[in-house]
N, C-alpha and C positions, 0 to 999 in steps of 0.2 A: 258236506260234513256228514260223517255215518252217526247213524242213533247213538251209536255207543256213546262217540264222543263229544254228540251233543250232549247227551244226559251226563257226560263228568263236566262238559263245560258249565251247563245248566248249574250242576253242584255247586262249582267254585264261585258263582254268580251269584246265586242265591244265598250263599253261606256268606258272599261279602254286602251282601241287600242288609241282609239279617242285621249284620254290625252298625250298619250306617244307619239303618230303623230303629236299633233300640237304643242307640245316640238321641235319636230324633224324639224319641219317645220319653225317654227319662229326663231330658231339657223342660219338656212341655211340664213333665209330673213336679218336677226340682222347683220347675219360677211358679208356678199355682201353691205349691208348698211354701213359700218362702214369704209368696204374697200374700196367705192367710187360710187358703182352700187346701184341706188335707185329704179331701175325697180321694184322691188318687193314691197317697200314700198309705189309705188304708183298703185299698183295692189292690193294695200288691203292685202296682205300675211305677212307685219311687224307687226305681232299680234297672240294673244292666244286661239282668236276666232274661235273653231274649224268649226265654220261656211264659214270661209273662205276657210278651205284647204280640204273642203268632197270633193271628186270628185262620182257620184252616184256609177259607177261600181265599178272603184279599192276599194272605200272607205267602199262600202254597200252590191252591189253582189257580190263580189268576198270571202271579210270575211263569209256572209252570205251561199254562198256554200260550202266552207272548213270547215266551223263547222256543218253544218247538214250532208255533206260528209262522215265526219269522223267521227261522232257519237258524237259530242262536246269534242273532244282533239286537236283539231285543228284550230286556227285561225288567220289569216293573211290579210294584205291590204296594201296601199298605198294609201296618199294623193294626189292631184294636184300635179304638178311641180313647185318650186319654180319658177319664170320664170328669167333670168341670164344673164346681156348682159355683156356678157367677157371683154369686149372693154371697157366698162366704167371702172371696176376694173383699180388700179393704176395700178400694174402689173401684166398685167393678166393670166400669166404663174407660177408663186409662190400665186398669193390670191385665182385662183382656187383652190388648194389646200386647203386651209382655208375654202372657201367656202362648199365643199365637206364634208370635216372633220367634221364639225360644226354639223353638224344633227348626226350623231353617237355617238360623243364627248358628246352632250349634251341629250342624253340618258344616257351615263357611270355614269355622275354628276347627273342624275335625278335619276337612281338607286342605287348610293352609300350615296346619300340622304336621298332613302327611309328606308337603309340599314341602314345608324344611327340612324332613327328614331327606328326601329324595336328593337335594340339595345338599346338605350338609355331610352325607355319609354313603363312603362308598358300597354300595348293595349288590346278592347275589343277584343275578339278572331276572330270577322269576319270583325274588320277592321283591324286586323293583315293579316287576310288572304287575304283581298281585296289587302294588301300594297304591300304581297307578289307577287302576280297575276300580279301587276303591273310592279315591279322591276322587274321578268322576263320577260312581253312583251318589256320594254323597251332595258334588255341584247338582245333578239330575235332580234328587231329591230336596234341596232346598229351593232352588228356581222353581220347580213345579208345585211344591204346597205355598209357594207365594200366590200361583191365580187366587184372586178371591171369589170363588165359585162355591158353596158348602159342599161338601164339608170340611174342604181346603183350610189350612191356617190364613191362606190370605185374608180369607170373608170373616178370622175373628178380627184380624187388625182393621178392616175395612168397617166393620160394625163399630168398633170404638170408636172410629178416626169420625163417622157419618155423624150429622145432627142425629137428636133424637126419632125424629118423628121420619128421617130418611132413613134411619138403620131398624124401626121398627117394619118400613116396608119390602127395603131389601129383605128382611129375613124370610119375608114370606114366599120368597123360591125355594126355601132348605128343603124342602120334601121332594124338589123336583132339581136339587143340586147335582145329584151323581148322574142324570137323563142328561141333563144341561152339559155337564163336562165331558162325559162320555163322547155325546154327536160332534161337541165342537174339538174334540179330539181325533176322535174319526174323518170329520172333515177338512180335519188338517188346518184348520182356519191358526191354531197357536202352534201349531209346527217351527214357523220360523222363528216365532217370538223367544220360544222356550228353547232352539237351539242354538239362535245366537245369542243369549245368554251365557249360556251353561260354556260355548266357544269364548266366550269375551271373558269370562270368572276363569277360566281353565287356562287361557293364553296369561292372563293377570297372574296366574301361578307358574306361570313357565311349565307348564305341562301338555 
């Protein structure tokens, strides 16, 4: 593939990350709102504005060097952090959970969406293809913020789900969460786990 057309491919990838991120992001901000915590809605993050959730690196270099890395098979990111104060939740030991869940959850429903559309309605063939591109980054991105490694959604579900006195010690890798996901990423060690996932959720939609 020549640079050119990696960097429009890169575009068209990135522009569809975008979509599926601030899906993923405005879930997290909507169920902590609803559950009691408005920090986020007043941090400007209760919304669809993907202007709100870029963060420059995770969201621009980080995509941006996994797809020229890899030769344009690859691309990946994270928005901002929804921001979460526990304490306001009514309870904040079970709506953590909720909270967590919420941005994954609402990627499943974003791609089982696109997957009736694909279904139900005859499509030009490159906005078939656009849907499809999407529907997987959104499978991608909800299997992968389920590991519970911080700063992963898994580890908020994992922290409610834990006893007390287990979820106060688990937390004390969070400093050392994104070192921890990083190597066992690198080392390919969840490689399988997280793609036959994302293959089994993807085959489940007939896509």
């Amino acid at each position: 593939m020549s640079f050119s057309n990696l960097i429009i491919s890169f575009g068209v990838s990135f522009g569809l990350l975008i979509i599926a991120m601030s899906v993923h992001e405005f879930a997290h901000a909507f169920v902590a709102y609803k559950l009691g915590d408005s920090t986020a809605k007043y941090s400007g993050r209760l919304t669809l504005n993907p202007l709100s959730h870029i963060d420059p690196f995770w969201t621009v270099l980080l995509p941006l060097f996994l797809f020229i890395s890899s030769n344009g098979h690859f691309v990946f990111g994270a928005a901002k952090p929804v921001p979460i104060n526990y304490w306001a939740l009514g309870n904040p030991r079970r709506d953590i959970i909720w909270v967590g869940a919420s941005g994954p959850i609402a990627n499943f429903i974003f791609a089982i969406f696109i997957s009736l559309l694909l279904h139900m309605f005859p499509l030009n063939p490159l906005i078939n293809s656009l849907l499809i591109q999407l529907a997987i980054i959104n499978v991608v991105l909800g299997v992968f913020n389920l590991i519970p490694i911080p700063p992963l959604d898994g580890s908020r579900i994992l922290t409610g789900i834990l006893p007390r006195n287990l979820s106060a010690l688990y937390l004390t890798i969070e400093p050392f969460g994104f070192i921890i996901l990083m190597v066992l990423l690198w080392s390919g060690v969840f490689n399988n786990l997280i793609w036959n996932s994302v293959r089994f959720f993807l085959n489940l939609l007939g896509i």
